[in-house]
N, C-alpha and C positions, 0 to 999 in steps of 0.2 A: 360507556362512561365518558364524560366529558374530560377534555381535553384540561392541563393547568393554568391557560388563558380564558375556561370558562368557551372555548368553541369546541365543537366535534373535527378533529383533525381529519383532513381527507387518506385513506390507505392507499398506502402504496406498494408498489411491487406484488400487485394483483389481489394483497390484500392476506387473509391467512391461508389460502390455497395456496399463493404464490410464494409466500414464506416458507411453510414446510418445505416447496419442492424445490427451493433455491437452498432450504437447510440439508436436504440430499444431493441436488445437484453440485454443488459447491467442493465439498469433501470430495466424490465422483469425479469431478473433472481434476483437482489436483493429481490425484493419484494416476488416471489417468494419463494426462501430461508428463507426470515424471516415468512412463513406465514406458510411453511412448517414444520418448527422448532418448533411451536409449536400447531401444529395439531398431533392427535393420531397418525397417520399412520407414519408419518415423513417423505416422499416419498423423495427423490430425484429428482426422473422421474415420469413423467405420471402428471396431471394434480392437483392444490391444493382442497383441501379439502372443500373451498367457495372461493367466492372471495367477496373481501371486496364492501361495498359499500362506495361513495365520505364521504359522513361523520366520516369513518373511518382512511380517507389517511390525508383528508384537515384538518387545525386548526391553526387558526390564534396566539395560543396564543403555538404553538408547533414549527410554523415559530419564533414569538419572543425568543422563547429558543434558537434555532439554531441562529438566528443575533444574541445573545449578550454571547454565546460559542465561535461563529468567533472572536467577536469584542474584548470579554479578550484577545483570543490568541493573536489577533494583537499587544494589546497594551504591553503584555508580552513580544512578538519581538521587540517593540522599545524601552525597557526596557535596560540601559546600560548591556553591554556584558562581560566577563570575558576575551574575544581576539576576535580580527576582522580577519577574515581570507581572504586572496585574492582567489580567484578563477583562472582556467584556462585563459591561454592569450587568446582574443579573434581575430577573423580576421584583427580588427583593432587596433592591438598591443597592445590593453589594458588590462586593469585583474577589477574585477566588487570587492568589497567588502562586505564581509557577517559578519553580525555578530553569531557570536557560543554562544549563550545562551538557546537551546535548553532542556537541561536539567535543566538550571536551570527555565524554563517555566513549567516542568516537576514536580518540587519539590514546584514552590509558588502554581502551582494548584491542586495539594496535601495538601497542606497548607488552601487553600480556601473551599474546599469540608471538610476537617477535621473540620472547625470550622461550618461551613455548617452543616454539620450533628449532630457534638455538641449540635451548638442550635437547633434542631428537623428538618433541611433539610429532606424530605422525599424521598430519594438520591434509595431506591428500587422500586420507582414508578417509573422511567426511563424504566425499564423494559419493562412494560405497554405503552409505548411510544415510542417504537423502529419501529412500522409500519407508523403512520403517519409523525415521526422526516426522515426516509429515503425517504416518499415522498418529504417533503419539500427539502430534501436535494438534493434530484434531480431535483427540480424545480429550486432551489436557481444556482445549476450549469450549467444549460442548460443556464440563465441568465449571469451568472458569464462569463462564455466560449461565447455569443456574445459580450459582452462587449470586452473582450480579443481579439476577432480576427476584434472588429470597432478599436481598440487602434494600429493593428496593421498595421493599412490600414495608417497613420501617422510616422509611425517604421522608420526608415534609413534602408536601405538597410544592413547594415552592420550589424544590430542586426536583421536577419530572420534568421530563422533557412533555415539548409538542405531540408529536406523532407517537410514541412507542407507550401511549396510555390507553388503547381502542377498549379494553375490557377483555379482547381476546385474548389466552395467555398465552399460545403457539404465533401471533402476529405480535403482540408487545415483545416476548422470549428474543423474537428475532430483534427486533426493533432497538429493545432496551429502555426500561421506564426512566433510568434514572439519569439525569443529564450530565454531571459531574461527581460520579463517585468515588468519596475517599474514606480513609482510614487517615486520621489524621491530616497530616500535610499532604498524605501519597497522595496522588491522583492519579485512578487507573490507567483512564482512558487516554490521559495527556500522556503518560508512560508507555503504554504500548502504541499511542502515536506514532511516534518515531525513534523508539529505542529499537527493542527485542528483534523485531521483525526489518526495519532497514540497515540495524548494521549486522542482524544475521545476515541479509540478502551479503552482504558485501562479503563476508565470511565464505559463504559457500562457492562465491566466485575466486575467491581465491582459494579454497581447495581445489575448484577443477582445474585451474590455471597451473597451480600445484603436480596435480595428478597429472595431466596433459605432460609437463617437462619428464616426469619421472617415465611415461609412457614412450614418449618421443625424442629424449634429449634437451628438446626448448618447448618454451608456449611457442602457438603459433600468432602471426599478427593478427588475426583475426579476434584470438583468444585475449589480446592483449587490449585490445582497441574496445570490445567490450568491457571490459575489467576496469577500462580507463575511461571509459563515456560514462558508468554506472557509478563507479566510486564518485567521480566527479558532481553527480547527482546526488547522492547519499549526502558528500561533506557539503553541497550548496544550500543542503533539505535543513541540517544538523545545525551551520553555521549562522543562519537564518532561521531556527528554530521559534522564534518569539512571532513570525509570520503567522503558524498554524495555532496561534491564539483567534485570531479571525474568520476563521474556517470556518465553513457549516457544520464539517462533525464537530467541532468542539461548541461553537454557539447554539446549533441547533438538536442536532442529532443525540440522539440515548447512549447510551454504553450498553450493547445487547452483547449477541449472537454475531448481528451483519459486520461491524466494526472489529468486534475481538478477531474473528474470521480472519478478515481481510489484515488485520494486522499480525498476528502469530503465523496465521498459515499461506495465506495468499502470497503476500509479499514476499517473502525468503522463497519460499518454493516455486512459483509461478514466474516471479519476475527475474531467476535466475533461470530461466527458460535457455536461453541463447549460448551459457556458457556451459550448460550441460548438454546441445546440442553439439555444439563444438567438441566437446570431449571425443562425442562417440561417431561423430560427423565430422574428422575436418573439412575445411573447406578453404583452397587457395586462393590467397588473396595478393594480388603486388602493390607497391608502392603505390604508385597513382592512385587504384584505387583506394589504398586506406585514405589518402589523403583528400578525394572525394567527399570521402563519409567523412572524414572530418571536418569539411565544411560544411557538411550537412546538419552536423551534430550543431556548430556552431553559430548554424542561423537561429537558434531557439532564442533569444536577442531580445524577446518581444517583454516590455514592462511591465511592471503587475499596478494596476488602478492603486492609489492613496487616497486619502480624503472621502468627502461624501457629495460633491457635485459632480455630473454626470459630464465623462469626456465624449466631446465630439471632433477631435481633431488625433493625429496623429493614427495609431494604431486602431484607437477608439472610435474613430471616425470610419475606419472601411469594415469593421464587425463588430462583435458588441462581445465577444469572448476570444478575443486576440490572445489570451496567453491559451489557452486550450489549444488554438494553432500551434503554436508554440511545443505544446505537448506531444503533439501528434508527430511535428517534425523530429522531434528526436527521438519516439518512440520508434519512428522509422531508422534512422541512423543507428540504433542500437542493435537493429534487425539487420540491416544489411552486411554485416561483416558476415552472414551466416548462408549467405549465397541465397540463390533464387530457386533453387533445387526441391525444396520442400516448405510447405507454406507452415509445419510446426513452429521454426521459430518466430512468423511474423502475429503469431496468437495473440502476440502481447499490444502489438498493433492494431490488431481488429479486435480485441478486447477494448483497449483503451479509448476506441473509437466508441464504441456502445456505449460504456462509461460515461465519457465525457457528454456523449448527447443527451444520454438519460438527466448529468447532475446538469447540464444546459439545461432542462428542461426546469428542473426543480429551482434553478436561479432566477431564471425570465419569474415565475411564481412570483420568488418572495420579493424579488425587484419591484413588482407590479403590487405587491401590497407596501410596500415601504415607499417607495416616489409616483405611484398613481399614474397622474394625468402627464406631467413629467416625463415616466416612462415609456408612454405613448408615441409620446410626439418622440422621442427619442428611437424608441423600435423604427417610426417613418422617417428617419432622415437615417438609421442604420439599420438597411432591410435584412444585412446578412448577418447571419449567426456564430459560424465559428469560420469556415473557410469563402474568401471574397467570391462572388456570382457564382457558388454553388451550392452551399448551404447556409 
């Protein structure tokens, strides 16, 4: 089926082979990761240490925690806003309205856990709940994502996205036909952007941090220095919120499977990697070097492009994806408080690495159909791509 510009979108990610087995592999590697993280060996690769049985994944009352973490977040989005921001035009000359209250989502749910915990919230047993909360979590989206793609089978035409309309239903499922779907004012996809899933991530770092003092007396600095590079990322994500109006998952990208994924389940769980390694791993860290990593962390410095003429000077001038550099260094700094002993917590580094070069790859794309001959001569006067004279 044609695409809703009237072209045949090229598939991606190998196409519906490669969907199904990224829709198995995906779930697999989570649990994985978490099961690994805190087994003795800490493996990366090679096979986990047991594997759980249903008793351990299922719990009815682990699913109710996860429905009413959703159900705050929601009601936190349609909580009045501090500014409504329009969104990109769409094909139908319109623009979608968001509200930017993102952070402040950020701050009443800091608020609600502080009083939480006050009164005896037992806010470090989350810890202990991180394998069966990611099953449900991937059950809840596997759920969530048919709903999404029955909702889109009703869509206008004019609200599908590019790519997530092939005709195949296991490569669109993944994909997501529908480009902005709402109910009303909600908007899914812009909701589970950066709510659910980045200030859970932040949540579960502070249970292990939590769990950690109650195990040991204090967090360690190791424990803290992640806690404090990540939150720091979370409130710059949240505070900046009206940024990921221009993103490709929100202008380009469907609301499937791949996104829901990566937003309920991927991010809380994978990306607190390092401070669920530290629980069951400490690792000794002294002064100098935290402060090391903390310049490390603090080189991520690099500008994000404005406007639509193409820079060739500064940043823009020695690569053409300077803030992806950018990424990568702190995806590093985030990793190293966790010592060099086992490469589990650096996943999220060689994850992000893949990542970033795959969405490199799909930008050079639309770059090249949007400035042409322009982007040419621009590729030859900026030969490198993310890191200067190596890639």
């Amino acid at each position: 089926m044609a695409s809703p510009q009237g072209l045949k979108a090229p598939l991606e990610f190998g196409g519906p082979l490669g969907a199904a087995a990224l829709m198995l592999l995906l779930p697999a590697t989570t649990l994985h990761l978490l099961l690994a993280a805190r087994s003795g060996p800490a493996r990366l690769l090679g096979p986990p240490a047991r594997l759980p049985g249903l008793s351990e994944l299922w719990s009815p009352a682990v699913l109710l925690l996860l429905l009413t973490w959703l159900g705050l977040q929601a009601a936190l989005y349609l909580l009045p806003a501090r500014k409504v921001a329009e969104g990109l035009e769409l094909k139908d000359k319109s623009h979608l309205r968001y509200p930017i209250n993102g952070f402040q989502a950020l701050m009443l749910t800091a608020l609600l856990v502080g009083l939480g915990v006050s009164g005896g919230l037992p806010l470090g047993a989350l810890s202990e709940m991180l394998l069966p909360l990611a099953f449900v979590a991937i059950l809840t989206t596997f759920i969530f994502s048919f709903l999404l793609y029955m909702k889109a089978q009703v869509a206008p035409t004019s609200g599908l996205a590019p790519g997530g309309n092939s005709g195949n239903l296991i490569y669109d499922f993944f994909m997501g036909r529908e480009l902005n779907p709402r109910i009303g004012s909600f908007d899914f996809k812009y909701f589970c952007e950066l709510r659910p899933g980045l200030i859970g991530w932040v949540l579960i770092n502070l249970a292990l941090l939590i769990q950690e003092a109650e195990l040991r007396g204090s967090p360690s600095l190791a424990m803290w220095l992640v806690n404090g590079f990540q939150l720091l990322y979370v409130g710059d994500a949240l505070w900046y919120e009206e940024a990921v109006l221009t993103t490709m998952d929100i202008t380009h990208d469907g609301f499937g499977f791949m996104l829901a994924f990566g937003d309920l389940v991927w991010v809380p769980f994978t990306y607190s990697l390092q401070a669920q390694f530290l629980l069951y791993h400490p690792q000794p860290l002294g002064l100098p070097g935290a402060l090391l990593i903390c310049l490390i962390n603090g080189l991520e410095t690099i500008p994000t492009a404005t406007g639509k003429r193409l820079l060739v000077s500064g940043w823009w001038g020695m690569v053409r994806h300077p803030n992806y550099l950018g990424d990568l260094i702190m995806a590093l700094a985030w990793s190293l408080p966790c010592g060099v002993s086992h490469l589990l917590p650096y996943f999220y580094f060689l994850y992000f690495a893949a990542l970033l070069v795959h969405r490199e790859a799909r930008d050079e794309l639309q770059c090249l159909q949007k400035y042409g001959r322009a982007w040419h001569e621009y590729c030859q006067r900026v030969p490198y791509r993310i890191v200067p004279y190596i890639y």
